[in-house]
Every structure is written in structure tokens, then in C-alpha cells.
N, C-alpha and C positions, 0 to 999 in steps of 0.2 A: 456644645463645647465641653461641657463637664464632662459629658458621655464619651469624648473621645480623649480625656486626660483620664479617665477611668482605667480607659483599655491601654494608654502609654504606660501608666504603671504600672500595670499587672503586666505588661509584657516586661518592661523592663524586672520588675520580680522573677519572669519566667526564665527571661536569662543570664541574669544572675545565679539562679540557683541550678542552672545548666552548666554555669562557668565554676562553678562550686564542685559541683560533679567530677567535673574533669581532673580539677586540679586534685581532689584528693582520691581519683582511684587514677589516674596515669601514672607515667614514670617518672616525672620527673621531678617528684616528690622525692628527698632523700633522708633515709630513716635517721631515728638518732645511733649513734654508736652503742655498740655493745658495751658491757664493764668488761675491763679484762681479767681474766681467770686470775682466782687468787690463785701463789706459789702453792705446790704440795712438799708437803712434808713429814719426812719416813722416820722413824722410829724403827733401829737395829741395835737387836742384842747381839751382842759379841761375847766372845769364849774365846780364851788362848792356854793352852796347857802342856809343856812339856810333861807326858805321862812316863817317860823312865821306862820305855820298852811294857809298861804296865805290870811292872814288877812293885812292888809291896814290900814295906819295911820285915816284913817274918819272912823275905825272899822268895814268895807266891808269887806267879801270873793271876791278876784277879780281874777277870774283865766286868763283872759284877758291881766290884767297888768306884772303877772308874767311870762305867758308865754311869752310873748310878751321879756319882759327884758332876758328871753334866747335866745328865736330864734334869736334875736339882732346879740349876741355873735357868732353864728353861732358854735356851738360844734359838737366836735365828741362825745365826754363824758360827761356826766351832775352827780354831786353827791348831792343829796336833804337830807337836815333834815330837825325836823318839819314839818312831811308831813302827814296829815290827808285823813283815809278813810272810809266813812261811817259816818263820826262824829255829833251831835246835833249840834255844833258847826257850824259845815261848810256845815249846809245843807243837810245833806246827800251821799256830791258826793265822787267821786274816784276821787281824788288829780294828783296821778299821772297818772293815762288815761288823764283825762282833761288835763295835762300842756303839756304830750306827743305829745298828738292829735295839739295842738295849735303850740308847736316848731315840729311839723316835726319828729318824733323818737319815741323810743319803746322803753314803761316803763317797769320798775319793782319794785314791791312793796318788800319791808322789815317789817314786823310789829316786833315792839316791846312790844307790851303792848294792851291791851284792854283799849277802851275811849270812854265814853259818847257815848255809843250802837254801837259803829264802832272799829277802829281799829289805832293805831297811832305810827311812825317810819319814815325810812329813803327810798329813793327809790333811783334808777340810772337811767339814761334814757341814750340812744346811739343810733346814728347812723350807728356804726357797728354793724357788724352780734355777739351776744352772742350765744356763746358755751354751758354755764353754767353760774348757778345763785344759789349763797348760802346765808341761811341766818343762821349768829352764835350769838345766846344768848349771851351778854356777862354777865359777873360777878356781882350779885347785892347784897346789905343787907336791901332794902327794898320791897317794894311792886311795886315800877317803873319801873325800870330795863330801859335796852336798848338792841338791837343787831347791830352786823356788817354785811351789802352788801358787797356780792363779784361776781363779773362776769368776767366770761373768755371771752376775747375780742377779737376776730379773725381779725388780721390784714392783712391778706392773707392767700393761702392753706397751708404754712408752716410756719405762724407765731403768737402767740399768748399771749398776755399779763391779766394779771387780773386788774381788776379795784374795788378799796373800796369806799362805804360814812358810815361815822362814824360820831355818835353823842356821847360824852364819858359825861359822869356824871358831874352832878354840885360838887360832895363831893367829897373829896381826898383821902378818902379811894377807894371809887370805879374805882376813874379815877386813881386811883395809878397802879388797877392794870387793867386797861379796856390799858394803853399804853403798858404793859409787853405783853396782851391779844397779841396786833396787832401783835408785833413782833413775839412770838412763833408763831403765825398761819404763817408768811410771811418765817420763817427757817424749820419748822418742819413740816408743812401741805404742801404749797406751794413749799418747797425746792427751796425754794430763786429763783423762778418762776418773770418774773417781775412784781413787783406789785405797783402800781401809789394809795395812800392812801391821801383820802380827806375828808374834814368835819369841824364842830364844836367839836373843842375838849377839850374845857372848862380850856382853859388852855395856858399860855406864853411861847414862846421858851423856858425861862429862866428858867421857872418852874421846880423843881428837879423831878418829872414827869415824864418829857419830854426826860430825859438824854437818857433813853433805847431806844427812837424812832431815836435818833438822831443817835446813834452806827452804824446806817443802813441806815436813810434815808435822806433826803435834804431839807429843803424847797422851791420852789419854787418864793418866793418871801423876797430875801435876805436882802430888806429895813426894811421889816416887819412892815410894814403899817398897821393901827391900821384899825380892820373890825367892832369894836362894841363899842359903839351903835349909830345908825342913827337918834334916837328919843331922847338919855337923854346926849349924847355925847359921841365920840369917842376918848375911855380909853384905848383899849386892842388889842393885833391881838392874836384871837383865830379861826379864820377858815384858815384852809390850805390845801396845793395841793404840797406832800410828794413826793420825788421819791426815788427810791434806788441809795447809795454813788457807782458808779462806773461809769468809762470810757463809759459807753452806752449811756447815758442821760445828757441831754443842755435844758438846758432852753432857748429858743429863744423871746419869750417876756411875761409878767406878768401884768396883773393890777389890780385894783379894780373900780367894780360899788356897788358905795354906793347912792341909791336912796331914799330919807330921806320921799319918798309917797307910800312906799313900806314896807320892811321887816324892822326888827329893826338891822340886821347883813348887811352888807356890802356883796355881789356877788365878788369870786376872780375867774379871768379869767388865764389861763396860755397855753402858746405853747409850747409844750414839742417836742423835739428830739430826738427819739431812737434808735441806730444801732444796729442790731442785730448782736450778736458776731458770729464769724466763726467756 
């Protein structure tokens, strides 16, 4: 009798630990869940500079000087107006190869307009890799005109932002609607894509203008330090470094290089923060 309650429980051990087996290398065992990925988030220098055709208070083309005042900054992103290529003016050169070559980075030209046998607009230069590179006509009722740079700016294999330089109109008719311009391109083209908007935009926060840009986007320099002019005095903050109003974007620090041997606009420098949403 003992001898055969011996053998029930060893077998009953045997199959149990049989039943054991199964349940933990079968299927039907279900893992616990992963953690999910923390947010990343990017760290971009920005540059914005109207360089003045790259002309110099002693009336020189100095591409030395200018580039030199970027590479300083050390950027990821650079947005140029006033950028001549080919011009009587500036000698003949390419503006932005020349300032590229001198900071370290790959230009890109925008023309706006034909000038004095060359070409004259806005360029972007970048340290990052670009994707793409557009250039849009904007709105004009003379013979001047202007367009917008846009580059797709590849932050990594799965992440990518756009980058603008905008030069908008000295007249209020045209910059009236050269600001309605940005924002349809940044909801309807871009599908509110992130896009970081920089430039001379001939125009005050305050200005009624400016409302439709604001509806979306931030300034990055919320003292709004006056950037012009470095030759006749400094009256106005009309260059900025824009970002889109939502929880993704910080500004981490802002300034301005106003070099009075240089351009007649003030240089604003900005460190942007962006997390990319999950």
C-alpha cells in the first residue's frame, strides 16, 4: 500500500512538472509589454542674417568678414537675405558658395529677381543633411518681387523638419499678403509639417500684418530686441527666427550679433528644442 502511494506521487510530480513545461515554453504564454520609447528630442542652432548684399560699412564686398561672423555661431541652420549672385555689384561671385565654403556647410541659393547681369534672393545653408529644397515666388505688384526658401531638413532616418529664409516686401500691400503667403504654405502645402520660419520681414510684432503669423507661430526672441539698423540706429526688430505654437518647441537660449563693421541688420542667433511627438 505505501509502495503504491509512493509511485502516485511521484507520478503525480512527474506530471506536473510536465504541465510546467508546457505552460512555460508554449504559446500561450503572453509576454509582458514593452516600455514605450521615451520622446527624442533635437537640439537646433539657428542663424538668421540679412548680410547687405555682403557689403561692409568701408563699402567692401567681404566675404571673409561674414562668414567668419557665422561660423562664430556655430549653426545647424543658417537663413540669408540680401544674398547676391553673379552681381556687378559684388564682383561677380556666388554669395552663397563663398560664405558656405568659409562656415563649413552646404548652401542653397533662392533667387528672386534678376540684378545687375546676376541673380539676387535669399539662400539657407545647413549642416544637416537636406532632403529637399523649394523655391516659392511670392506675391508681387511690381517688377521686384521676392520668393520663399524651404528645406527639408533631416534630423535623423525618421525625423524631419522644414526650414524657411524669407525676405517679405518693404510695401504693405505686398507684405500684407507675403504673411497670409507663409502660413497657407506651412497648413495647406506642409500640413503643419514642422517648420522653423526666418528672416527680414519688414515688419513689427505689433504690426497688424503680423497677426496671421502669430495665430501659429512664436517668436523666438520674446524681448524683441531691436535688429535694425547698425549704421543709422537701432529703431525696429524686424528679423526673426519663428517656430510653430505648440508643446514640441523651447527655446533654450536667443541673442543678437549686431556688428556695426558689417551688415546694416543685426545677426539673431537662437537654440531651439524640439521633441518629436509620439
Amino acid at each position: 500500500m505505501k509502495y503504491n502511494n509512493v509511485i502516485s506521487i511521484s507520478l503525480f510530480f512527474v506530471m506536473f512538472l510536465i504541465s510546467c513545461g508546457k505552460s512555460t515554453g508554449g504559446t500561450d504564454v503572453v509576454p509582458e509589454p514593452e516600455e514605450e520609447d521615451e520622446p527624442k528630442t533635437y537640439t537646433i542652432r539657428v542663424l538668421t542674417y540679412n548680410i547687405f548684399h555682403g557689403e561692409t560699412t568701408l563699402g567692401k564686398i567681404d566675404m571673409d568678414l561674414f562668414g567668419q561672423i557665422i561660423k562664430d555661431e556655430n549653426p545647424d541652420l543658417v537663413a540669408l537675405q540680401e544674398v547676391d549672385k553673379g552681381t556687378t555689384r559684388s564682383g561677380g561671385i556666388d554669395q552663397t558658395a563663398e560664405l558656405s565654403t568659409r562656415a563649413g556647410l552646404t548652401g542653397y541659393f533662392a533667387k528672386a529677381r534678376n540684378f545687375q547681369g546676376g541673380d539676387y534672393g535669399t539662400a539657407i545653408l545647413s549642416k544637416l543633411p537636406v532632403d529637399d529644397f523649394k523655391v516659392i515666388p511670392a506675391y508681387k505688384t511690381g517688377t521686384y518681387g521676392t520668393a520663399y526658401a524651404y528645406a527639408k531638413i533631416k534630423l535623423d532616418e525618421n525625423t524631419s523638419i522644414w526650414f524657411n529664409s524669407s525676405h517679405l516686401s518693404t510695401t504693405l500691400e505686398e507684405r500684407t499678403v507675403h504673411t497670409q503667403e507663409l502660413v497657407n504654405y506651412y497648413r495647406t502645402v506642409l500640413k503643419r509639417e514642422p517648420l522653423i520660419i526666418c528672416g527680414d520681414l519688414n515688419a513689427q510684432l505689433s504690426d497688424p500684418e503680423m497677426e496671421v503669423l502669430k495665430e501659429d507661430f512664436a517668436e523666438s526672441d520674446v524681448d524683441l530686441l531691436n535688429t535694425f539698423s547698425t549704421r543709422t540706429g537701432m529703431r525696429s526688430k524686424i528679423d526673426f527666427i519663428m517656430y510653430p505654437k505648440s508643446g514640441a518647441w523651447k527655446v533654450r537660449s536667443v541673442k543678437r550679433i549686431c556688428r556695426p563693421d558689417a551688415s546694416d541688420h543685426c545677426a539673431v542667433f537662437a537654440e531651439l528644442e524640439y521633441t518629436k511627438p509620439q
